[in-house]
C-alpha positions in Angstrom: -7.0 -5.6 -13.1 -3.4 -3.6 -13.6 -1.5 -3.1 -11.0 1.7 -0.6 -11.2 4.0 -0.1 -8.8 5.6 4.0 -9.0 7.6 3.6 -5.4 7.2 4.3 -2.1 3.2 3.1 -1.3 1.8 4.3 -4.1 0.2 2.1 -6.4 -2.0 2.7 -9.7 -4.9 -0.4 -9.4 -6.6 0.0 -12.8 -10.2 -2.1 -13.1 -10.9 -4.1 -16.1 -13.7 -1.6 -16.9 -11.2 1.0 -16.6 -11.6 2.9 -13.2 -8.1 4.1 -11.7 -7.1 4.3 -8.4 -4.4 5.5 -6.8 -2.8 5.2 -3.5 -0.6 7.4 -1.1 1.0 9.1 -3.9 4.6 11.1 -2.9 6.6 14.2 -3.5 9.4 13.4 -6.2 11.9 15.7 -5.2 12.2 14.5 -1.6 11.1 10.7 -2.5 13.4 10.2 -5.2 10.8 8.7 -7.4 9.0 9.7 -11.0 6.9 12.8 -11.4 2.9 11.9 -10.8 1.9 11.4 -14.8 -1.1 9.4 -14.9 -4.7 10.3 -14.1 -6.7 8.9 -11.7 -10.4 8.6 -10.9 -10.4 7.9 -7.1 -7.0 8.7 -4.8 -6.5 7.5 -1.8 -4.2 9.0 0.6 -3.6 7.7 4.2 -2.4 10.9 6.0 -2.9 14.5 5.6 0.2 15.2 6.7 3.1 13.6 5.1 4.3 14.3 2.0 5.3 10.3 1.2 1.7 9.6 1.3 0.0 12.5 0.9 0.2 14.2 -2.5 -3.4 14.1 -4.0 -2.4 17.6 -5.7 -0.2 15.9 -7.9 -2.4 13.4 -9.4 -3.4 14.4 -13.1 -7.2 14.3 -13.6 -10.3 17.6 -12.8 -13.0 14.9 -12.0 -11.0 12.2 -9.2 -12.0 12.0 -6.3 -9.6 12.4 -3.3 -10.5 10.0 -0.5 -8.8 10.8 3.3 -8.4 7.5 4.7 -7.9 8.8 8.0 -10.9 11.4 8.0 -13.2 8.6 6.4 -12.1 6.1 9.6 -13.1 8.9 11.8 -16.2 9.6 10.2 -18.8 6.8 8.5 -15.3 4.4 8.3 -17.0 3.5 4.0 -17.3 5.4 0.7 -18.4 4.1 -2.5 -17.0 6.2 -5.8 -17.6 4.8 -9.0 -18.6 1.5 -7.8 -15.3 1.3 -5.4 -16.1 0.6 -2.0 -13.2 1.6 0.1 -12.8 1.0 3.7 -10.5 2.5 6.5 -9.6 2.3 9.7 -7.3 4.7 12.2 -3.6 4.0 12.6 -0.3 5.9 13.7 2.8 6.4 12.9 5.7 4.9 14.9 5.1 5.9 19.0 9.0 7.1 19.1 9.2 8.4 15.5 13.8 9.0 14.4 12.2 12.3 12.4 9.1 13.7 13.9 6.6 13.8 16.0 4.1 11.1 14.9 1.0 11.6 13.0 -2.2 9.6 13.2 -3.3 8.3 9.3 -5.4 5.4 8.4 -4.8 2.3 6.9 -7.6 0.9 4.0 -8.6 -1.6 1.8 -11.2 -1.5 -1.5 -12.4 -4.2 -4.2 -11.8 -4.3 -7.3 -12.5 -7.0 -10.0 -14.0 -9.1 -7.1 -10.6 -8.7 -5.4 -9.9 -7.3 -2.1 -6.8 -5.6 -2.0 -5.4 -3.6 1.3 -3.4 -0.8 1.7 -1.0 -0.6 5.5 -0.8 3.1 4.8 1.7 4.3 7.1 1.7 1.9 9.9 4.4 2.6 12.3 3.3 -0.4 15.3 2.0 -3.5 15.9 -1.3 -4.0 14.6 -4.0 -4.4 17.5 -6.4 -7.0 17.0 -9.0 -4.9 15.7 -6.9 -3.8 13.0 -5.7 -6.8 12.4 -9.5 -8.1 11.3 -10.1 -5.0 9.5 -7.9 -7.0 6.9 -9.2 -10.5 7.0 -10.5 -11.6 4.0 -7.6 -10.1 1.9 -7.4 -11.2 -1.4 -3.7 -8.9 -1.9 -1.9 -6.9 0.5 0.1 -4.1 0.1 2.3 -4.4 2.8 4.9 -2.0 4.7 8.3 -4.3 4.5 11.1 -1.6 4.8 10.8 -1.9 8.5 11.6 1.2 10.9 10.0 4.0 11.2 6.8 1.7 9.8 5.6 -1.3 11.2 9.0 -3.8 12.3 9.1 -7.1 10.3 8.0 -9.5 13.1 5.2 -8.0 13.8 4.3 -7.4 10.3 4.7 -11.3 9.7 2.3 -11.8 12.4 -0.3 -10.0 10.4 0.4 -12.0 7.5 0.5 -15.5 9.1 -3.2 -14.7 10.7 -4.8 -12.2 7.7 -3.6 -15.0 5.3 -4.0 -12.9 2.1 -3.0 -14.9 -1.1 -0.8 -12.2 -2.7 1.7 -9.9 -0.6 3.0 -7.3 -2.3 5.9 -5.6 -0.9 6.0 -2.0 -0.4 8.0 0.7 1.4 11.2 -0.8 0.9 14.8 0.9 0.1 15.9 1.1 -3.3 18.5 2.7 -5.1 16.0 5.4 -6.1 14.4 5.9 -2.9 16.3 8.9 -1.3 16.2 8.7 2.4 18.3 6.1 3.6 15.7 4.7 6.8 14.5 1.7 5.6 15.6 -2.1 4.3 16.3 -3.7 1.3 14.3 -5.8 0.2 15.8 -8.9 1.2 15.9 -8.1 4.5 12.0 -8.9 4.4 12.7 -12.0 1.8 14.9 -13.8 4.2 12.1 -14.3 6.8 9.9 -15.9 3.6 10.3 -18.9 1.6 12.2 -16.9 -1.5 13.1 -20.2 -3.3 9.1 -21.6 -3.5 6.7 -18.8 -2.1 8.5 -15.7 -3.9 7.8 -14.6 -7.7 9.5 -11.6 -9.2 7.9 -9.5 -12.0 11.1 -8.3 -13.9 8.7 -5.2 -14.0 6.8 -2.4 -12.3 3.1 -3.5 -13.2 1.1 -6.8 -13.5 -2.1 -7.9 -15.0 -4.2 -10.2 -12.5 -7.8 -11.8 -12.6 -9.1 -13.7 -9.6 -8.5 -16.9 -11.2 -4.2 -15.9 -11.2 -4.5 -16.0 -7.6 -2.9 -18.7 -5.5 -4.9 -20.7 -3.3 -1.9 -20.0 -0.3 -0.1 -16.8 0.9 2.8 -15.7 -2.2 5.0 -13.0 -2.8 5.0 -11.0 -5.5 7.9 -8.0 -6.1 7.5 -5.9 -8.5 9.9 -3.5 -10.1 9.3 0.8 -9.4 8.2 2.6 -12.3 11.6 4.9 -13.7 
C-alpha cells in the first residue's frame, strides 16, 4: 500500500493491486495546496459542504466513485466499491465555529491491504464514546492535529491513548503552504508525543507500507505535502 500525503486531509491510499482512494480532497486556490492531478477509483469526502474536504469534482477519473461519508452514516452506515469496505459514522464541526456556522460531516475508516486505516474527517469536538469505538481496531489513523476549529489536542490524545492505532499520521496541520492561518504547527502536536523515540519523519510526501512495517505500539509518522 502507497500512501501520499497532498495537504490538508486528503490523502491518495493506493492498494497493492492498484485500487486508489482518495480522501477529503480541497480547493487549491483557497487551500493553498497542488491542483487535484491524479485519478482515483473510489473518493471519499466527509462533508458536502466545505470546500477543504469536499471537492470530488476535482478528482481526475469518469469511472470513481464518490462516496459521502456523512450521507452513508445516515443511511446503511457501509459500502463496498471495488472490494473497499468503507465505514462512516456522523460528526460535526466545532459547536462555536471562528468562521461559520457549523456543518454536520462524517468521519470513516476502510481496509486496505488487510489494514484498517481511519479518516477524522472534519471533527470539530470531543469524540463521544460511540465514536470513539467506531475506530477501535485501527491499524493507521489519519488524525486532525492542527487543533482549533477541529478537534483540540487533549481531547484528540484521549482518542489515541484508548483507540491505540499503531501508526498516527498527522493531518490538518499549518504549513507554510497552507493559506489560512487557524491552525498549529506541527510541533505543537509533537510536543505532547514522545518526538525523540515514538516519532519518524518521511523526508517525503508518500510511503510504501505492508502489514508487516507496522509497529507492534502506537508511532508517529509525518509526512511531507505533495508541492
Amino acid at each position: 500500500m502507497k500512501i501520499k500525503w497532498y495537504g490538508q486531509a486528503c490523502f491518495r491510499v493506493m492498494s497493492s493491486d492498484g485500487v486508489a482512494i482518495i480522501t477529503d480532497p480541497y480547493t487549491p486556490e483557497t487551500a493553498g495546496y497542488v491542483e487535484h492531478n491524479d485519478a482515483a477509483d473510489i473518493v471519499i469526502v466527509s462533508s458536502e459542504t466545505d470546500s477543504f474536504h469536499d471537492r470530488h469534482d476535482l478528482i481526475p477519473g469518469d469511472d470513481k466513485t464518490v462516496i459521502n461519508a456523512l450521507l452513508l452514516a445516515r443511511a446503511e452506515g457501509m459500502q463496498t466499491v471495488k472490494g473497499v469496505t468503507v465505514k462512516a459514522i456522523e460528526s460535526f464541526e466545532m459547536y462555536a465555529h471562528p468562521s461559520h456556522d457549523p456543518d454536520y460531516n462524517g468521519m470513516y475508516r476502510f481496509e486496505v491491504d488487510g489494514m484498517h486505516l481511519g479518516h477524522m474527517g472534519d471533527m470539530g469536538n470531543p469524540l463521544t464514546d460511540a465514536q470513539i469505538d467506531f475506530f477501535k481496531g485501527l491499524d493507521i489513523l489519519f488524525a486532525l492535529v492542527g487543533g482549533i476549529p477541529t478537534v483540540e489536542l487533549p481531547d484528540l490524545m484521549r482518542v489515541i491513548e484508548e483507540v491505540k492505532p499503531k501508526l498516527v499520521i498527522p493531518m490538518h496541520f499549518r504549513t507554510l503552504t497552507y493559506k489560512p492561518r487557524n491552525q498549529f504547527w506541527i510541533h505543537t502536536f509533537l510536543d505532547l508525543v514522545d518526538e525523540k523515540n515514538d516519532v519518524d519523519f518521511a523526508f517525503d510526501y508518500e510511503v510504501e507500507l505492508t502489514k508487516d512495517d507496522l509497529p507492534d505500539s502506537t508511532r508517529y509518522l509525518v509526512l511531507d505535502y505533495v508541492r
